[in-house]
N, C-alpha and C positions, 0 to 999 in steps of 0.2 A: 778297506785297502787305503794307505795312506801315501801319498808318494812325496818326496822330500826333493827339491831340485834348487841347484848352486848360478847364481848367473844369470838368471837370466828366468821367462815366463812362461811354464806350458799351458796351453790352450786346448780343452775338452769335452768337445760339445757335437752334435749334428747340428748342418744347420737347416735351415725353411726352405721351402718348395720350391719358388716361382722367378724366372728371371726376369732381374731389374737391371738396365743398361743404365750407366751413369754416361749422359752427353755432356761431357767435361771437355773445354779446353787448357785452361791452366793445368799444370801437373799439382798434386796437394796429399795431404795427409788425409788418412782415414780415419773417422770417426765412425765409432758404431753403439745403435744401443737396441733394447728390448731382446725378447728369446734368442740365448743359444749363440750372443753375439761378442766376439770377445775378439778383441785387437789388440797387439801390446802395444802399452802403455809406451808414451813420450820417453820416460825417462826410465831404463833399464837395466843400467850400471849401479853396480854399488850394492847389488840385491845380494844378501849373503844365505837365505831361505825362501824356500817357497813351497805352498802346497797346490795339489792340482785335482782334481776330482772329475767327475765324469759331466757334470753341468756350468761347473765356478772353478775359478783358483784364487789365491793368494800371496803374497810375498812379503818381504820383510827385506825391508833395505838395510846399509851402514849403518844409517843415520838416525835409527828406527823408529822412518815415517814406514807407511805401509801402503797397499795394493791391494785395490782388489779390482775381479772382474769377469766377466760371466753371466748364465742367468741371473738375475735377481729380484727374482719374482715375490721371494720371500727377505729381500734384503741382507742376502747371505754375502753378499758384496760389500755393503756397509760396513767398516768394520768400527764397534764402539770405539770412542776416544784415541784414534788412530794416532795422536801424539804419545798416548803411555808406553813404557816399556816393556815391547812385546820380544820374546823369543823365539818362537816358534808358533805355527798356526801346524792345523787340521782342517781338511776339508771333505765332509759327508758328504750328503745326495743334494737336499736342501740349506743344509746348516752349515755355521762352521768354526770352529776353537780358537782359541789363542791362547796362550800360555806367556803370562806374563812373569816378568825380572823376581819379582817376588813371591812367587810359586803358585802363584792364582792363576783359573781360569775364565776367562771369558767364553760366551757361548751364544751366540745369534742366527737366526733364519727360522726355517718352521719351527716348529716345536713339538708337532703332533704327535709324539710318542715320548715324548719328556724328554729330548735328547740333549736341550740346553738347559734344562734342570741339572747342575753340575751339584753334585752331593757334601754338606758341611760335615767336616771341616773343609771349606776353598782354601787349601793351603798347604804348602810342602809338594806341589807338583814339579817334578821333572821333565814329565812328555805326556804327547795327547797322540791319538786317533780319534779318527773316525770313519762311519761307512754310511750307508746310506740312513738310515735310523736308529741309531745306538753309538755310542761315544765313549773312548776307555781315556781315563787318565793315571801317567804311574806316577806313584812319589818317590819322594827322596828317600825314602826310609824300604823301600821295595816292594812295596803292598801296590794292587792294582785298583783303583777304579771302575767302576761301569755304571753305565745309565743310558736310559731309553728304550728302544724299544728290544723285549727280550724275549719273545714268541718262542725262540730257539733255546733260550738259554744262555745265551751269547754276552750278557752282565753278570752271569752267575761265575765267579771266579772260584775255580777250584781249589780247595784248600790242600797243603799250607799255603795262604796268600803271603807270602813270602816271597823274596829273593830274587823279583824280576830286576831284571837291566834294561828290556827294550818290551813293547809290545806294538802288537798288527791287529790290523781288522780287515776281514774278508765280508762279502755276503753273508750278514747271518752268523757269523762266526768270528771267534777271536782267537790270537795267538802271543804266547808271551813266553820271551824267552829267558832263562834262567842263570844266574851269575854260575853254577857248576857245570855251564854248555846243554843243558837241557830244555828241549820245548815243549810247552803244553800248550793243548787247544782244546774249545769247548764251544759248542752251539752247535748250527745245524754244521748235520754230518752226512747229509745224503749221497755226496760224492765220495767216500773217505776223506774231507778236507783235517779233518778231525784227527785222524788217525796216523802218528807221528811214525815213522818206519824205525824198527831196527838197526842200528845201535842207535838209540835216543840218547848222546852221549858227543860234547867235543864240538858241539855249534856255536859260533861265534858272532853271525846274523843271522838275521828270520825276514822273510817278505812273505806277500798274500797277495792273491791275484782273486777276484771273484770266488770261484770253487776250489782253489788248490795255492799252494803252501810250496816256498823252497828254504831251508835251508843251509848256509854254506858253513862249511866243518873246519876246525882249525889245518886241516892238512891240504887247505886248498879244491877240496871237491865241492859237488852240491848234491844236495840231494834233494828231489820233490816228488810228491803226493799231492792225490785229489784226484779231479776230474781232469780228463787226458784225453780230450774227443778231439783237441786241434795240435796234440805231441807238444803243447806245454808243460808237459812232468818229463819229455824225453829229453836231457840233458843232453847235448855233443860230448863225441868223444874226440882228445882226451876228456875226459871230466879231471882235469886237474888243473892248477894253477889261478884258479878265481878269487879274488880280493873282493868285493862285491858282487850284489845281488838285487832284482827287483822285480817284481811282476806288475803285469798290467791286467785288465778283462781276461783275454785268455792267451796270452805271450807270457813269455818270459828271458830274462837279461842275464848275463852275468860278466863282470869284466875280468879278463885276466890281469896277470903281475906284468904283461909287455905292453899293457898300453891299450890293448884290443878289445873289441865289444865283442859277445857273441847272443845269438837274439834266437828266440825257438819257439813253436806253437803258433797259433792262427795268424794267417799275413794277408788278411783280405785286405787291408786299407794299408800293406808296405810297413807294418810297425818292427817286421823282423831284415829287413833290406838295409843294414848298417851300410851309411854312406863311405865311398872308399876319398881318403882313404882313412881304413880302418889301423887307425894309430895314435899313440899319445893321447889315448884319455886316461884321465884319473879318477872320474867320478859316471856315475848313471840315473838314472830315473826313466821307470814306466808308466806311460799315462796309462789312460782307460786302452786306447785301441793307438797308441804313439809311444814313441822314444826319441830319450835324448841324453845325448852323450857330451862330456865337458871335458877339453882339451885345457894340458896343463899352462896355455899360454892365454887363458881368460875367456876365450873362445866357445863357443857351445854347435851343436850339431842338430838337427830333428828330423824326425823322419817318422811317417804314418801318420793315422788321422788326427790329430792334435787339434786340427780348425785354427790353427797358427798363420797370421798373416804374414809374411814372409818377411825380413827387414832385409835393407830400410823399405820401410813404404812412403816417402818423401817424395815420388815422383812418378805416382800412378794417374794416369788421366780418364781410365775407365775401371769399374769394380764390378761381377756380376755373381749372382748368390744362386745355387741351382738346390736340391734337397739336401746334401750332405756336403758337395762342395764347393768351392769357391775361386774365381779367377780377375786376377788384374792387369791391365796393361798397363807399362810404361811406358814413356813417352819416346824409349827408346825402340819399340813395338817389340818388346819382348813378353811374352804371359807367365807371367807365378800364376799354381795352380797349387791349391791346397786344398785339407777335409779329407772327407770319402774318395778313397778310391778301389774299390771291390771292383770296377768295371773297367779301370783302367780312364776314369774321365780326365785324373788331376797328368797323365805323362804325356804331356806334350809333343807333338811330333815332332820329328826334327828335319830339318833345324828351326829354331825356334825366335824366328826374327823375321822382321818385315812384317807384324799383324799391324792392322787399324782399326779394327772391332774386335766384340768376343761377344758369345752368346750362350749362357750355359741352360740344358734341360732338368728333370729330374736325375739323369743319371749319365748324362749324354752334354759333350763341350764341341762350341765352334770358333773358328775364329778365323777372321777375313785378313787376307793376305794383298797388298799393297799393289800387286800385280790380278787382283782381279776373284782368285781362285778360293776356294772356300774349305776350309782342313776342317775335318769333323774325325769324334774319337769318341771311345767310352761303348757305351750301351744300348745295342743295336739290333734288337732283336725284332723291332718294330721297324727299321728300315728308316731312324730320325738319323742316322750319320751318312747314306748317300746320297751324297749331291748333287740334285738331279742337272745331268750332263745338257751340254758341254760346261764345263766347270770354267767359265771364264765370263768375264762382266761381271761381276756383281761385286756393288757398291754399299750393301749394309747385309744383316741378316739380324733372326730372332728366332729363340726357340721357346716352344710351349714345353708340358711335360713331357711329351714323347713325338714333338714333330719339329721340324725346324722350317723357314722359312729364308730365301732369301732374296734383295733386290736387284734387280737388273740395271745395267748403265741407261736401259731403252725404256724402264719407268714399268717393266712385268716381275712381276713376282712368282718365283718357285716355288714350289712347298712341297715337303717329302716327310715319310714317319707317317704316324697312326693318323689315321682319318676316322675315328669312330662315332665323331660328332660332325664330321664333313670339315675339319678346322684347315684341310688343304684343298679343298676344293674354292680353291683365289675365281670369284664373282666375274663376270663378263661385264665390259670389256677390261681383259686386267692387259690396264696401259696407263702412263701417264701416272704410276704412283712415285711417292720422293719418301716414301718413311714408311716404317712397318713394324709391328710388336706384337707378342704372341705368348700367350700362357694359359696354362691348365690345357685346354682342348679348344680353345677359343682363336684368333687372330683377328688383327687389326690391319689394315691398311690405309696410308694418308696420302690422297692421291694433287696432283700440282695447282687443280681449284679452288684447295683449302677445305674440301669433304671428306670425310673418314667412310668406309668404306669396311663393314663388321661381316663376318663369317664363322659359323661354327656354334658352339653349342651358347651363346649369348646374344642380347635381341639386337632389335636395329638403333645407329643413332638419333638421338633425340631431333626434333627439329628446332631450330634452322640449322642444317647441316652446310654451314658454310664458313669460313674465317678461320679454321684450325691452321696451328702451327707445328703440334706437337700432339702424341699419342701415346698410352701407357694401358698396361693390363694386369687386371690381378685375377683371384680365381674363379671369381663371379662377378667380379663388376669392371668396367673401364674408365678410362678419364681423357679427353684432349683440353687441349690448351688453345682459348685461343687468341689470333695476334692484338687483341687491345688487353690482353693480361686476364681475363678472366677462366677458371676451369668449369665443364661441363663434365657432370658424374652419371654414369649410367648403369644399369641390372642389380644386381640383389643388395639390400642396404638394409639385411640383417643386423650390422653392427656400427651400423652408423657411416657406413665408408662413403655412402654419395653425400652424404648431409657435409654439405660447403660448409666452410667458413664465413662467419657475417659478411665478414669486408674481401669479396670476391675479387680482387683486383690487383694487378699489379703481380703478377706470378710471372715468372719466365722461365719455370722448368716445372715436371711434375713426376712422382712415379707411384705405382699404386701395388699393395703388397696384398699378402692372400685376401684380410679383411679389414686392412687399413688403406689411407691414402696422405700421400707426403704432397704439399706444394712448395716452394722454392721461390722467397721473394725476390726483387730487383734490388734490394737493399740485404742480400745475402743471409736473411733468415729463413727459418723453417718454420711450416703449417702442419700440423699433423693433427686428424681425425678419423675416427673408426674404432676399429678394438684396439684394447691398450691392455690387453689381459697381462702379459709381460712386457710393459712399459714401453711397447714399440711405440708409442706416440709423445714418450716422455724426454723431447728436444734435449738432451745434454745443454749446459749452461756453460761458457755464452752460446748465446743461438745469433752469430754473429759470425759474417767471414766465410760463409759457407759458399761455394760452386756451382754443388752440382749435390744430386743425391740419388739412392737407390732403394726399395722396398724388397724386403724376402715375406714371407709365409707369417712367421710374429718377429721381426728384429728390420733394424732401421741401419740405413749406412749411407754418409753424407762424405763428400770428399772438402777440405780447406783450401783457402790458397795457401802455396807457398810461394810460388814461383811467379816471375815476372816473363818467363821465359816466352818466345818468338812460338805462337800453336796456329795450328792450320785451322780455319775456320768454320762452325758449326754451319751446313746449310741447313734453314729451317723450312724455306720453302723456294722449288726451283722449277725450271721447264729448261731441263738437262741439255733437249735437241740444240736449240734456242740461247743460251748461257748458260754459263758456268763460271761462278766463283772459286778462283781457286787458290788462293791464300789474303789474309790480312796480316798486315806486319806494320808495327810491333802491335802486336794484342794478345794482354791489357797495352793501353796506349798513354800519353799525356803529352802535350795536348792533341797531338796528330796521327796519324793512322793512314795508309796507303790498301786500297784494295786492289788486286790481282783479279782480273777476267777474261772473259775469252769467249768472243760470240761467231759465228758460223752465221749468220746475216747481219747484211748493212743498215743503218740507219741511225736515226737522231735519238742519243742515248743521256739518262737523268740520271741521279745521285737523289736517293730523299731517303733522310736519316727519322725515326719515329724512338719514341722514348717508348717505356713498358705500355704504358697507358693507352698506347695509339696511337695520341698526337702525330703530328707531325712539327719535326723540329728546325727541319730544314730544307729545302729540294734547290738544286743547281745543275744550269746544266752542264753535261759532258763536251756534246759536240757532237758531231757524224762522225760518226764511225766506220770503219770497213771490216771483213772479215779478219780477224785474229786475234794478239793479247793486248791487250789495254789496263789501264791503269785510271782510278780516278781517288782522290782521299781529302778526306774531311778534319779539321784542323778544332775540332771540340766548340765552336759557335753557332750559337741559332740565326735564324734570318735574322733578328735586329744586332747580330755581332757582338752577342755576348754571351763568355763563355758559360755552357753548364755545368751542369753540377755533376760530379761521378758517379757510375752509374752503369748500368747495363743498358747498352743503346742496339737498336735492328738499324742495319746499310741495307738500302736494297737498291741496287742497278736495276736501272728498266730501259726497256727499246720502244719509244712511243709507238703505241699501235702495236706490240709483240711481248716477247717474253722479258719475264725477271728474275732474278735473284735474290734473298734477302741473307744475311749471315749477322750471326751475335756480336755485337763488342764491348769490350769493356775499357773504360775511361776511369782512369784511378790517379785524379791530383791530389 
């Protein structure tokens, strides 16, 4: 199955298990890398081709530099000599084509069944496909190609190898159509994919979905065969007026002559839900389990599991990665939700504004509402989407694979969904916690003494359980952070995930994926160690500029800065009753910065600002205080009055004798 698309990049993948919360303040760009991880690319415009497959895709701009992106475990992303004059790509299972200005193919990624073994003469090619193991290319002269893997039969081209115009490639099988409107197919034929219907006669395109085959006839209908378990061969009626045609897995597209998409066969993940309005397209493509339709004013549309990060994503402050799909927040507290959706995880409730968190499970989305309340959706058969009542207070949440968790304004923690490792049964006394994180069947809690506080199917923290700032979980092991920059890894370290980094220092964020772990330095690079089967720990270059970051299951995702913009401030550690920080402005700062607080008892109140390391940089005092909001801000110098160097700095308000505050900031001269 080959799918060709105008404009713009589809995206075709599942993605990784386990939710990673990015605690971002700056709003920034998404970067992502290892399994299944695919984000369009900066630059979009100007793409005149592209292929998309079930793992990777490809594109082909104006200019013809190229794109790639996706798995790339086997390097099926790389594309050779990405300057030469490319026309066209294909994109298999692992591998993937190019078909260059001079009739030649190129051919890269696995190779285990010959498939980038492209057969000599390399020369006089018109078009390529491919499918998951086997590769057709056609010439200029109408003769077809094959190579790779051919268990079915599926490179044996039926003679006369003559007189093709176009050809497809399905599972296992091939299809090619004929300059006299005639289609032949050959390989496995276990569905009838094979078997062209009556009249074979007057077709003018060919598509291939997995098991089954449409063709559209010069008088505007379609016709299809194969396998037909999700009414992808039942064409709507009219069946007239279609100008194009495409399949996906087990969908299928066809546009009419007014403009209109029409979409049919399996919609577990929305790929047949043509966004309205349904108008003005000229062109189509079907992903694997996605569509997408291209309006005549340059425009494009998508819709189903594509794993498409939504654009723009220039101003996401939080990203979180669940099994199959994927949710962002803006800075405007709105969530895009994309990927999987068979359970309904990615439709948001409405209305769809005012979040401050998101937290996705395996198959199950949260998201914390401004006012308190906690919106949970998706897949609930385990009881991870009700929230345990009264639904108001709560100031964070986390969801493992099938529970969820949330915090209270009073420092208790809920939890609701599977208990089958006890990962909701929140330890006595549950009070007094300020942070909380949860995956697989395990949770975390980070309670205001700076001790973490473990339940469910993973052991206890290491000792000295003390100085944490931060908490993170993957599927068998955890990690906190603590406030002089060093990380503590703890449970299974099968794949290397506890095994620090030499130089343990100086971290001020962390997140930990199924069997990897991300650290986050003060100088906005990334640490990654653990498995690296598909390159989740292969830092995109520059490793420079980065935020904030998140882990999934095998794929890595780091937000950039962009923005300078005004963000409310991370608390990283608090005693809620006692204080409360509740904005720093402007941050990022230079050279000054104002903090917003608000204490509920009196007393003689300090300002001490500490660098990643611990240090302390500076301490001044406030004054006496009384009860309400207050104001105190630090002007970027150390006690000898002179200024530092940028940087990620911790404020923290305290009440001699009582409680504090601490919140991130960043200083950028």
């Amino acid at each position: 199955m080959k799918t060709k698309l105008w404009t713009t990049l589809l995206l075709l993948f599942s993605h990784a298990v386990f939710v990673k919360v990015l605690f971002a303040q700056e709003a920034g760009s998404i970067l992502g890398w290892g399994r299944y991880i695919e984000v369009e690319p900066e630059a979009t415009t100007d793409i005149i081709a592209s292929a998309g497959g079930e793992y990777h895709s490809l594109a082909l701009c104006a200019d013809g530099s190229t794109l790639g992106w996706g798995f790339n475990n086997y390097n099926q992303c790389t594309v050779p000599q990405s300057d030469v004059d490319y026309i066209d790509f294909a994109v298999g299972g692992y591998h993937s084509l190019g078909l260059k200005s001079d009739g030649s193919i190129v051919a890269w990624g696995v190779n285990d069944s010959g498939q980038c073994n492209v057969p000599e003469p390399n020369t006089g090619f018109s078009a390529v496909a491919a499918d998951k193991n086997h590769s057709l290319g056609l010439k200029a002269n109408g003769t077809i190609a094959g190579w790779g893997s051919n268990g079915y039969g599926q490179c044996n081209i039926p003679a006369p190898n003559t007189g093709f115009v176009a050809v497809e490639t399905g599972f296992g099988h091939s299809l090619g159509l004929k300059a006299g409107g005639s289609i032949v197919a050959w390989g496995l034929n276990d569905y009838g994919q094979c078997d062209i219907p009556m009249l074979n006669s007057d077709f003018i395109a060919v598509a291939s979905g997995s098991y089954h085959g449409l063709g559209l006839k010069s008088d505007g209908s379609i016709v299809a065969w194969g396998e037909n378990s999700w009414g992808q061969c039942n064409v709507p009626m009219p069946n007239a007026d279609f100008i194009a045609v495409d399949a996906g897995e087990w969908h299928s597209l066809g546009l009419k002559a007014d403009g209109t998409i029409i979409a049919w066969g399996r919609n577990f993940e929305g790929q047949c839900n043509v966004p309205e309005p349904n108008t003005g397209f000229i062109a189509l493509a079907a992903g694997y389990r996605s569509s997408i339709g291209f309006k005549g004013d340059g425009s494009n549309i998508r819709w189903g599991n594509s794993g498409y990060l939504p654009s723009p994503d220039s101003d996401f402050i939080a990203l979180v990665s669940g099994s199959n799909h994927n949710m962002g927040l803006t800075i405007e507290g709105v969530i895009s939700a994309w990927g999987n959706n068979s359970n309904g995880q990615c439709e948001v409730p409405s209305p769809n504004s005012g979040f401050t968190a998101i937290a996705v499970g395996s198959g199950h989305s949260l998201g914390l509402k401004s006012d308190g309340s906690i919106a949970a959706w998706g897949y609930n058969a385990l009881g991870q989407c009700n929230v345990t009542m009264p639904n108001t207070d709560y100031i964070s949440l986390a969801a493992g694979t099938s529970h969820s968790l949330g915090l209270k304004a009073d420092g208790s923690v809920m939890a609701w969904g599977s208990n089958d490792a006890g990962q909701c049964n929140v330890p006595l006394p549950n009070s007094d916690f300020i942070a909380i994180a949860a995956s697989g069947s395990h949770s975390l809690g980070l309670k205001a003494d700076s001790s973490i506080v473990s339940w469910g199917d993973i052991g206890p923290v290491p000792e000295p359980n003390t100085d944490f700032i931060a908490v993170s979980t993957g599927l068998n092991h955890s990690l906190g952070l603590k406030a002089i920059g060093s990380i503590v890894a703890w449970g299974s370290n099968e794949f290397g995930q506890c095994d620090l980094p030499a130089v343990n220092a100086g971290f001020i964020a962390l997140a930990a994926g199924s069997t990897h772990s991300l650290g986050l330095k003060n100088d906005g690079w990334i640490v990654a160690w653990g498995s690296n089967d598909y390159g989740q720990c292969n830092v995109p270059e520059p490793n420079t500029g980065f935020i904030a970051l998140a882990a999934g299951s095998n794929h890595s995702l780091a937000l950039k800065q962009l923005s300078t913009a005004i963000r409310e401030p991370i608390v990283i550690r608090s005693l809620p009753k006692d204080l409360h920080i509740s904005s720093t402005s402007p941050n990022p700062f230079n050279p000054s910065t104002v903090i917003e607080f608000q204490t509920v008892v009196a007393g003689y109140f300090f300002l001490r600002v500490f660098d990643v390391s611990g240090r302390v940089v500076i301490e001044s005092p406030i004054g006496h205080l009384t009860g309400g909001t207050h104001h105190a801000g630090w002007n970027g110098l150390n006690a000898e009055g002179l200024a530092v160097s940028s940087g990620c700095y911790f404020m923290q308000v305290l009440r001699a004798g009582g409680g504090s505050e601490v919140v991130k900031g960043l200083l950028v001269r």
